[in-house]
C-alpha positions in Angstrom: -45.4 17.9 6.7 -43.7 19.2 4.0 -41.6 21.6 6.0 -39.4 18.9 7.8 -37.7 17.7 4.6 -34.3 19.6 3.5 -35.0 17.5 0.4 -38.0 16.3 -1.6 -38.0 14.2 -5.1 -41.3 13.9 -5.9 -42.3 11.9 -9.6 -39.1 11.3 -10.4 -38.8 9.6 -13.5 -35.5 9.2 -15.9 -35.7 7.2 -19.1 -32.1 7.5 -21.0 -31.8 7.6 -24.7 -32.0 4.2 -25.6 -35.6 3.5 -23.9 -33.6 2.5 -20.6 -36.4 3.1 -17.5 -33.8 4.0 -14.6 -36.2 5.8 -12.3 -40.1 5.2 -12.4 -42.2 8.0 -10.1 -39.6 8.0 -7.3 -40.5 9.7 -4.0 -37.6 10.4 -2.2 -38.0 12.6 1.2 -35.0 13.1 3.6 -35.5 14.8 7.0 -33.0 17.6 7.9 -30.6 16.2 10.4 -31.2 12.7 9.7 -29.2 9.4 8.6 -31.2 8.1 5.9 -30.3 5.1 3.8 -30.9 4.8 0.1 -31.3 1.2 -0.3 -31.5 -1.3 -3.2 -30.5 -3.8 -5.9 -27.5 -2.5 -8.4 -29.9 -1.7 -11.4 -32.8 -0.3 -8.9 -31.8 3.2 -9.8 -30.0 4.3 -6.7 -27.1 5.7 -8.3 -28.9 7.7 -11.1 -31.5 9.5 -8.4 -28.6 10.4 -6.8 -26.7 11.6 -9.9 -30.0 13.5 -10.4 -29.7 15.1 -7.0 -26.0 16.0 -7.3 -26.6 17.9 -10.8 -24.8 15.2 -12.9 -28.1 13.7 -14.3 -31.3 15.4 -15.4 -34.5 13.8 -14.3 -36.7 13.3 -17.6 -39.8 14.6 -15.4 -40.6 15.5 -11.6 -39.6 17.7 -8.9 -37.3 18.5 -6.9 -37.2 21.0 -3.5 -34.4 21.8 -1.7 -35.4 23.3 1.5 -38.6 23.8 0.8 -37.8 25.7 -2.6 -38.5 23.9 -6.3 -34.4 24.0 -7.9 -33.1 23.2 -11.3 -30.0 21.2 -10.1 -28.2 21.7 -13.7 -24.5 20.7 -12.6 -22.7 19.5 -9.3 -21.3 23.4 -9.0 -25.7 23.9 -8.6 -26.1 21.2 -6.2 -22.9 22.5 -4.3 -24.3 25.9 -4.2 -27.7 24.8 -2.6 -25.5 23.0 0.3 -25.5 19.5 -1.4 -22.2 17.4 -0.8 -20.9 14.1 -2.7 -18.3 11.7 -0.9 -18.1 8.9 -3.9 -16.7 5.8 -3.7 -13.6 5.7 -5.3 -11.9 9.0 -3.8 -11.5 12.0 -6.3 -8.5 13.0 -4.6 -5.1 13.7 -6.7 -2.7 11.2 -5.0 0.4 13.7 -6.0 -1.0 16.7 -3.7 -1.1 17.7 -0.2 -3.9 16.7 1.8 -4.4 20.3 1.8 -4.0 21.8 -1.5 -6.3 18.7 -2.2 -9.0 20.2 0.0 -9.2 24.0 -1.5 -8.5 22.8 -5.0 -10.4 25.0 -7.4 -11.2 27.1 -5.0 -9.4 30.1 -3.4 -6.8 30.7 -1.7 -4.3 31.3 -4.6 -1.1 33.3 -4.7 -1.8 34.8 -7.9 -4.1 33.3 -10.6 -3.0 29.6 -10.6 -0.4 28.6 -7.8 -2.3 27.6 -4.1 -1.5 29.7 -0.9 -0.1 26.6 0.8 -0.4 28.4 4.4 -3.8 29.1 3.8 -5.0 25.9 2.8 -3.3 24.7 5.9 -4.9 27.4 7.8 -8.1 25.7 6.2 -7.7 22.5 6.4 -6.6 22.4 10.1 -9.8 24.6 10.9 -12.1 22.0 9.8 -10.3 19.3 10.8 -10.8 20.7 14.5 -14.3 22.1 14.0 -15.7 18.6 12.8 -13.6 16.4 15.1 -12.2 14.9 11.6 -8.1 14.6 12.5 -6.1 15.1 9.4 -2.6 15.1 8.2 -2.5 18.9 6.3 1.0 18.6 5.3 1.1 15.0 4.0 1.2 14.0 0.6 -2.4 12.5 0.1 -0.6 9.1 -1.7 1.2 8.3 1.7 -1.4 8.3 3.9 -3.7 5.6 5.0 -7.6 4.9 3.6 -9.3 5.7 6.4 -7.7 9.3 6.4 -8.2 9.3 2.7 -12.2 9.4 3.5 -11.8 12.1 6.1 -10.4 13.9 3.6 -13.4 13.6 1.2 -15.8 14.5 4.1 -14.1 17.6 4.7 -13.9 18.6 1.0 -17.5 18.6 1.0 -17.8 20.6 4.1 -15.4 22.6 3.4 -17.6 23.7 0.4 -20.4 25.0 2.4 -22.4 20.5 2.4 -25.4 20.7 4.9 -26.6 17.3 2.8 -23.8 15.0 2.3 -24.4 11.8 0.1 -22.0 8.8 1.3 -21.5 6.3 -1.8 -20.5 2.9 -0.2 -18.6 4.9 2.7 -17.3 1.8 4.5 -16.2 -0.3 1.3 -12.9 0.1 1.9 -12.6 0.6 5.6 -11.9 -1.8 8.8 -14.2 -2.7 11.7 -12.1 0.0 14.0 -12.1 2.8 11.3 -15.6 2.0 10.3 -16.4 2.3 13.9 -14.6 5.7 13.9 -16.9 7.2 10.7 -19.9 5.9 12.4 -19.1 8.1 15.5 -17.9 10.9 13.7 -20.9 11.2 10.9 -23.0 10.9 14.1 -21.6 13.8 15.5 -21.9 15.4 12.1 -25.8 14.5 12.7 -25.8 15.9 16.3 -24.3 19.0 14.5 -27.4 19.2 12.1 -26.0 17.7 9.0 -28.0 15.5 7.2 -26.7 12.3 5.8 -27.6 10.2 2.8 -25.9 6.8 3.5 -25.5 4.5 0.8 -24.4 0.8 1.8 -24.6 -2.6 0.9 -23.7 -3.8 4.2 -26.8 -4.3 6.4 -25.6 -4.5 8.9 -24.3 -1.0 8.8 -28.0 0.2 7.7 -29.0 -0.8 11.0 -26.7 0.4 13.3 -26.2 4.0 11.7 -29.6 5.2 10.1 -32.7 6.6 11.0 -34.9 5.8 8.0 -34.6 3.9 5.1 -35.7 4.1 1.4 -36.0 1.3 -0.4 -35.9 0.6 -4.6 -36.3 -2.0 -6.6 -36.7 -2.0 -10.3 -36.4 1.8 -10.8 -39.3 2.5 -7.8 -40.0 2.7 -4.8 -40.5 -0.3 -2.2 -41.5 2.3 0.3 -39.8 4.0 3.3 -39.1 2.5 6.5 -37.5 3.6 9.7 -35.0 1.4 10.7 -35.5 -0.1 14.2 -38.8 -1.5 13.1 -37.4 -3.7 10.3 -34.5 -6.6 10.5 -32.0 -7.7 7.6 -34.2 -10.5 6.2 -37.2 -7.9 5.3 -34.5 -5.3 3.7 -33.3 -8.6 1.5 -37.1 -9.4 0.6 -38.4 -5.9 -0.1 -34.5 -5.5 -1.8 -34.6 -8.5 -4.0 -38.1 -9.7 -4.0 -37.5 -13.5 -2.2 -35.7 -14.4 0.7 -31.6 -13.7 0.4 -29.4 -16.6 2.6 -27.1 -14.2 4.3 -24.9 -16.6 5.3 -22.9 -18.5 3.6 -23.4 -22.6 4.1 -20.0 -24.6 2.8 -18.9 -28.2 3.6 -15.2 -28.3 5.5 -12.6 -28.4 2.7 -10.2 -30.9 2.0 -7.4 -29.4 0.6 -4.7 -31.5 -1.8 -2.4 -31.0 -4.1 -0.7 -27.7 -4.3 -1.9 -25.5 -7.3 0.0 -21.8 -6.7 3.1 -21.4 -4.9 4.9 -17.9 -3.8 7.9 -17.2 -2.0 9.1 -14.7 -1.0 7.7 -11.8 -3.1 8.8 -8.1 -2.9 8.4 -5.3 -5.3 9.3 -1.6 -4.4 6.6 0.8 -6.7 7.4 3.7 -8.6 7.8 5.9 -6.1 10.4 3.5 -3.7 7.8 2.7 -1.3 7.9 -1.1 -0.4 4.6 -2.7 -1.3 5.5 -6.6 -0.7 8.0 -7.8 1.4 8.9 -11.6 0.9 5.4 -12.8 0.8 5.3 -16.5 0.7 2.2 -18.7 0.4 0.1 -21.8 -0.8 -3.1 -22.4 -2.6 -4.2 -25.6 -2.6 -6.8 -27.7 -4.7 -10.1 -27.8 -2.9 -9.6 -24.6 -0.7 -10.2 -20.9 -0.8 -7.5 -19.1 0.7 -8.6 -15.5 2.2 -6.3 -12.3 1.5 -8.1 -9.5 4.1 -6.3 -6.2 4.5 -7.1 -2.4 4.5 -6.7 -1.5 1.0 -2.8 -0.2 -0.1 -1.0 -2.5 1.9 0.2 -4.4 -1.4 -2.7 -6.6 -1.9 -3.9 -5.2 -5.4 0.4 -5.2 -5.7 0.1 -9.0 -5.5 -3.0 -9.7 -7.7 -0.8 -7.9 -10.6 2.0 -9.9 -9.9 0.1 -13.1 -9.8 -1.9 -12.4 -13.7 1.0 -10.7 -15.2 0.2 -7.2 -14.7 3.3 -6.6 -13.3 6.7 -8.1 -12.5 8.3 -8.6 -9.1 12.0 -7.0 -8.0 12.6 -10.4 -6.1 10.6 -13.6 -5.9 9.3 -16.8 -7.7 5.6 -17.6 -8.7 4.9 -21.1 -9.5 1.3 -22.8 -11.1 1.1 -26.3 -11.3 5.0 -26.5 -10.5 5.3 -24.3 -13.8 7.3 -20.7 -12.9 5.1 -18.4 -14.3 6.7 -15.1 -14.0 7.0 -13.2 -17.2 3.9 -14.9 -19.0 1.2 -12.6 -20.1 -2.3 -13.1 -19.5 -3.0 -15.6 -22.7 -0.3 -17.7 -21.9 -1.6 -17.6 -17.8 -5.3 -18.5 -18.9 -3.3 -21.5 -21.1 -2.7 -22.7 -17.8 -5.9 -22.8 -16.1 -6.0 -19.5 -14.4 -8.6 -17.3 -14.1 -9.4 -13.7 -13.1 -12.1 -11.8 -11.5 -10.5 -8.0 -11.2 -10.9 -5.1 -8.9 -12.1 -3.4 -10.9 -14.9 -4.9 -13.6 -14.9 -1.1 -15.8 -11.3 -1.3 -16.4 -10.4 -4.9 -16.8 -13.7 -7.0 -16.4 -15.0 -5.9 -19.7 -14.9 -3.9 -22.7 -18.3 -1.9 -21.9 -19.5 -1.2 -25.9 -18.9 -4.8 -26.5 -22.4 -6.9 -26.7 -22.6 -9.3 -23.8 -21.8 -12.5 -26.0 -18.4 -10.8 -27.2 -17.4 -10.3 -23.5 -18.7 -13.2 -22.1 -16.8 -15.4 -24.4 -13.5 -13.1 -25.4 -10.8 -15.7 -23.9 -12.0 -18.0 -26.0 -11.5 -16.9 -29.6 -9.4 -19.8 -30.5 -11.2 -22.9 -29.3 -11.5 -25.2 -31.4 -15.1 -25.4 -30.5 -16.2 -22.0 -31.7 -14.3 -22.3 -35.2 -14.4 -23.5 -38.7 -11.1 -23.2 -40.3 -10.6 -19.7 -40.5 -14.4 -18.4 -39.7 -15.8 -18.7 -36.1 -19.2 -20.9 -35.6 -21.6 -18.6 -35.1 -24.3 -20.9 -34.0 -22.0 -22.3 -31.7 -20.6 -19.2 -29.9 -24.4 -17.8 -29.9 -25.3 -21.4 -28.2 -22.8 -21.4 -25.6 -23.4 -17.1 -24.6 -27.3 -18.2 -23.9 -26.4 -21.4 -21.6 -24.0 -18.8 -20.0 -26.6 -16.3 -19.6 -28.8 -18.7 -18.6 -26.5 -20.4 -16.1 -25.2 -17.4 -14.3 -28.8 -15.9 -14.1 -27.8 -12.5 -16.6 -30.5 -10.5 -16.8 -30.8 -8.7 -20.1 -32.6 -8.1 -23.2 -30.5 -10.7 -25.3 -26.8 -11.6 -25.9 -26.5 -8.5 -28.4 -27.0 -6.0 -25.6 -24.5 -3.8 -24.7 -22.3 -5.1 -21.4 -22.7 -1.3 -20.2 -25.9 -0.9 -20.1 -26.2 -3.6 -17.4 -26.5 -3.1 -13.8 -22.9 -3.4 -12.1 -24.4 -7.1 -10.5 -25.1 -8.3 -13.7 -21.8 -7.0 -15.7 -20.1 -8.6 -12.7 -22.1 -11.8 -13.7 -20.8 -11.6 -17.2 -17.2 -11.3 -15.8 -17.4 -14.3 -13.7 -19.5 -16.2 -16.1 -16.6 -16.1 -18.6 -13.8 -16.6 -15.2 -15.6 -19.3 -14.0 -16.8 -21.7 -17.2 -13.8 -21.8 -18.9 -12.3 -24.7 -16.6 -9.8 -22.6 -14.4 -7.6 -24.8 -12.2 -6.7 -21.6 -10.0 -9.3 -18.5 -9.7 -7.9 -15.4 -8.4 -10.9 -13.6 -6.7 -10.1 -9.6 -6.4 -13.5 -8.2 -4.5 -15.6 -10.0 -6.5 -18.4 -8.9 -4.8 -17.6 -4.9 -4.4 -20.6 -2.4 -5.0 -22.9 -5.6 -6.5 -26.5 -5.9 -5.2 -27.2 -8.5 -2.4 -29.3 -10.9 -5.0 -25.7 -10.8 -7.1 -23.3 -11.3 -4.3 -24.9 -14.3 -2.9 -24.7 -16.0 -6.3 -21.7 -15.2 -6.4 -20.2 -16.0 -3.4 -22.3 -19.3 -3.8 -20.7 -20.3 -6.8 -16.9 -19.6 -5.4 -17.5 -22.3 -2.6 -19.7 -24.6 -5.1 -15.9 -24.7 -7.6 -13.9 -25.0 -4.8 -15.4 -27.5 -3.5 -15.3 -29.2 -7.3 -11.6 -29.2 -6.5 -10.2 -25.4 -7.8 -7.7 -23.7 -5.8 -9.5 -20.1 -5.0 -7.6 -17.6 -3.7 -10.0 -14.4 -2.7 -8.9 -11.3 -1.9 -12.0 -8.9 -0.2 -12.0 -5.9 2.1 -15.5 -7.0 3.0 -14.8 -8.9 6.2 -18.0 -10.4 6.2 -17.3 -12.0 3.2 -13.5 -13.0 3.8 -14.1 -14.4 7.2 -17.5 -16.2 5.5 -16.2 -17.6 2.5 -12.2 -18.3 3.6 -11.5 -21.8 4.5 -7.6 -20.2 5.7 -7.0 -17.0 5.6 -3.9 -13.9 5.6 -4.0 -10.9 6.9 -1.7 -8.3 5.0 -0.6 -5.1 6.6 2.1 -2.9 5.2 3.5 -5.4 2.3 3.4 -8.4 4.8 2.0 -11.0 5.8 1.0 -10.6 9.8 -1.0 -13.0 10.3 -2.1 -16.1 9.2 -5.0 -18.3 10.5 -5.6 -22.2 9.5 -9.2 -22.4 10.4 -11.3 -18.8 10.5 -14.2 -19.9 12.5 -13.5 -18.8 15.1 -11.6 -15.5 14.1 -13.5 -12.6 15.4 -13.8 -9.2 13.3 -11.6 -7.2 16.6 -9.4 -9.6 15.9 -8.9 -9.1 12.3 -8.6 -5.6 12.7 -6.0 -5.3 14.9 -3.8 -7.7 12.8 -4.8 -5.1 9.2 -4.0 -2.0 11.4 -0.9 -3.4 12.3 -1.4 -3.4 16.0 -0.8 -7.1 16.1 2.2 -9.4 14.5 2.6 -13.3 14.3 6.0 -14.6 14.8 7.3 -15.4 11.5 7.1 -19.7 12.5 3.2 -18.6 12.8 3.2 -17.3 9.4 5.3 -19.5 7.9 2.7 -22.7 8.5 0.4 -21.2 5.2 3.8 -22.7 3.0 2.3 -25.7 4.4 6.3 -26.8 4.8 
């Protein structure tokens, strides 16, 4: 009956400008004080229904009811007013500000018409904190405390702002097993409480330990909804993607050589005099992929900058190949052999009005292959984007589309169909899989063992410990700049274990550590 849902999207349908189908007659029917996952493919319209039902998209026709009652959710400030709640995936928090003043920015309490009455958003902050069980640091400034506090902090905002519905974008992307653990208990109490949860994941595993229900969409519609004890991970994957997804990844043992990248002893202090590395030494050989897993800001992303010449080090040597390569930029690095797939595909991956053939081939402007004296070969450069496309599985309209229009699976495709052909000696592997669809992520993570394998050093670096532990033939564990932890073979390393070495609980003895030198 119609009365049991706090939310109702009936005929949904949202075609953008440029003929782009994102939602097709979507039916989308949450119970009130239920966990209910929004499942599907990136490029299956997940994100846009969702924009639709936080005000930042307008649906091109159907309904929506909020309690019952038909609403015009115009803006976020809209959705916020009819007790609607965002937590997105990359925090909107201002790193500079209090946990506090984050919490009751643009709202009241002020001391006169702009500055914050710090006492009172204290007063706030510590309220909820205690109300909803969700311990917080008030005082702290929000860039010195840890991720897992940094999420609290985005629950709360939204609670804070009168949320009964609260959407969760990828909530556990960042987190480890113990804090995920912790959210899992606390948005269940949330639950108990009468909240009602829209959980967005790519993990299945999560899907079926925290929800009640499931929605499912593929291709813009819907593959139906399911409650979730009556379905396992293979049928999400088949109703998901359309075939059968291995879930596991299936890799011969490596046998590493010849040293490819070497580091010693690393450090770099930040902007602000925090310590983010502290004389990180390592090897990546040919043949191997060597795992970096660590909660995010413990100096991993630190690392990746210093490795591609993003960034230079206050102490340390970097060597490819024997060749010290500190101080090159990124041309004269991908001279060398070495590749990147970033963090963070948007920013770095690609240039997002550029057509799919310009990004897919942009390191490669000056190969001798693709010119003719001073004009490029066009039939050439068109030649070699198709068997890319092709090869990598890219599914668009034809090598002139726009890289932004794609799903973030298949513009993470382009990215590591330019990373990956271009014959890298060394691939640096920064989440390569973050936020992609389960279709994308198993090609991709297929295709990491399948060059290392060829003989290319990988190194990987991945907050998805599924996916470290999986793909890793050695791997470090990186906890507040250093290295605590290394592990020569990771089949046997358990998740518990993992977690207490990336929260710091456990250390290895520096000789321990020192083995990944391979000295």
């Amino acid at each position: 009956m119609s009365e049991e849902y706090v939310i109702q999207m009936n005929g949904i349908t949202k075609v953008y400008p440029n003929g782009v189908v994102a939602n097709q007659d979507v039916e989308f029917n949450v119970r009130k004080g239920e966990i209910h996952a929004l499942m599907g493919e990136n490029g299956a319209g997940k994100s846009t229904l969702m924009k639709m039902l936080f005000g930042l998209e307008q649906p091109t026709s159907g309904e929506i009811k909020v309690n019952g009652e038909v609403v015009n959710l115009s803006s976020p400030t809209v959705a916020i007013s009819k007790g609607i709640g965002m937590v997105h995936q990359h925090f909107m928090l201002v790193p500079s500000l209090t946990v506090a003043e984050n919490m009751v920015l643009g709202m009241v309490p002020t001391t006169s018409g702009f500055l914050i009455d710090g006492k009172k958003a204290v007063e706030i902050t510590e309220e909820y904190s205690k109300k909803f069980n969700l311990p917080v640091d008030a005082n702290a400034r929000v860039a010195d405390i840890p991720v897992g506090m940094k999420q609290k902090v985005e629950i709360l905002k939204a609670l804070v702002r009168g949320a009964k519905i609260l959407i969760l974008d990828e909530p556990t992307a960042v987190l480890t097993t113990q804090e995920t653990t912790e959210l899992f208990h606390e948005l269940k109490n949330l639950k108990n409480q009468g909240y009602t949860l829209i959980f967005i994941s790519h993990k299945l595993n999560e899907i079926m330990e925290i929800t009640d229900r499931m929605t499912i969409l593929r291709g813009g519609r819907s593959m139906g909804v399911y409650n979730t004890s009556e379905v396992d991970e293979e049928k999400i994957s088949r109703l998901m993607v359309g075939r059968d997804v291995v879930l596991t990844v299936e890799k011969e043992k490596a046998a590493p050589s010849d040293t490819v990248l070497k580091v010693r002893d690393l450090e770099y202090v930040n902007e602000w005099g925090k310590k983010m590395l502290n004389k990180v030494s390592f090897n990546v050989r040919k043949g191997e992929i060597l795992g970096i897993a660590g909660v995010e800001g413990n100096g991993q992303k630190e690392l990746v900058d210093m490795l591609f010449g993003f960034n230079t080090p206050n102490a340390g040597t970097i060597e490819v190949n024997g060749e010290q390569t500190l101080g090159m930029n990124q041309h004269q690095l991908r001279e060398r052999h070495v590749s990147l797939v970033p963090e963070d595909r948007m920013l770095y991956g690609i240039a997002a009005d550029g057509s799919i053939e310009e990004n897919i081939l942009s390191d490669r402007c000056a190969d001798p292959r693709f010119n003719k004296g001073i004009l490029f070969d066009m039939n050439a450069i068109h030649e070699e984007s198709d068997r890319l496309i092709k090869d990598y599985t890219v599914l668009c309209k034809s090598r002139d589309q726009k890289v932004g229009m794609l799903s973030g699976g298949n513009i993470q495709k382009v990215v590591v169909a330019r990373e990956f052909s271009n014959s890298p000696q060394l691939i640096i592997a920064d989440q390569p899989t973050r936020g992609i669809d389960v279709g994308a992520t198993e090609f991709i993570r297929k295709k990491l063992v399948e060059l290392s394998r060829s003989g290319i050093a990988v190194l990987l670096v991945s907050a998805d410990l599924n996916e470290v532990m999986e793909l890793s033939d050695s791997l470090i564990i990186m906890c507040g700049g250093e290295i605590s932890a290394y592990f020569e073979d990771t089949s046997e390393l358990s998740d518990e274990m993992m977690g207490r070495y990336m929260l710091g609980i456990a250390h290895q003895t520096p000789e321990e550590i020192r083995r990944v030198c391979h000295e």
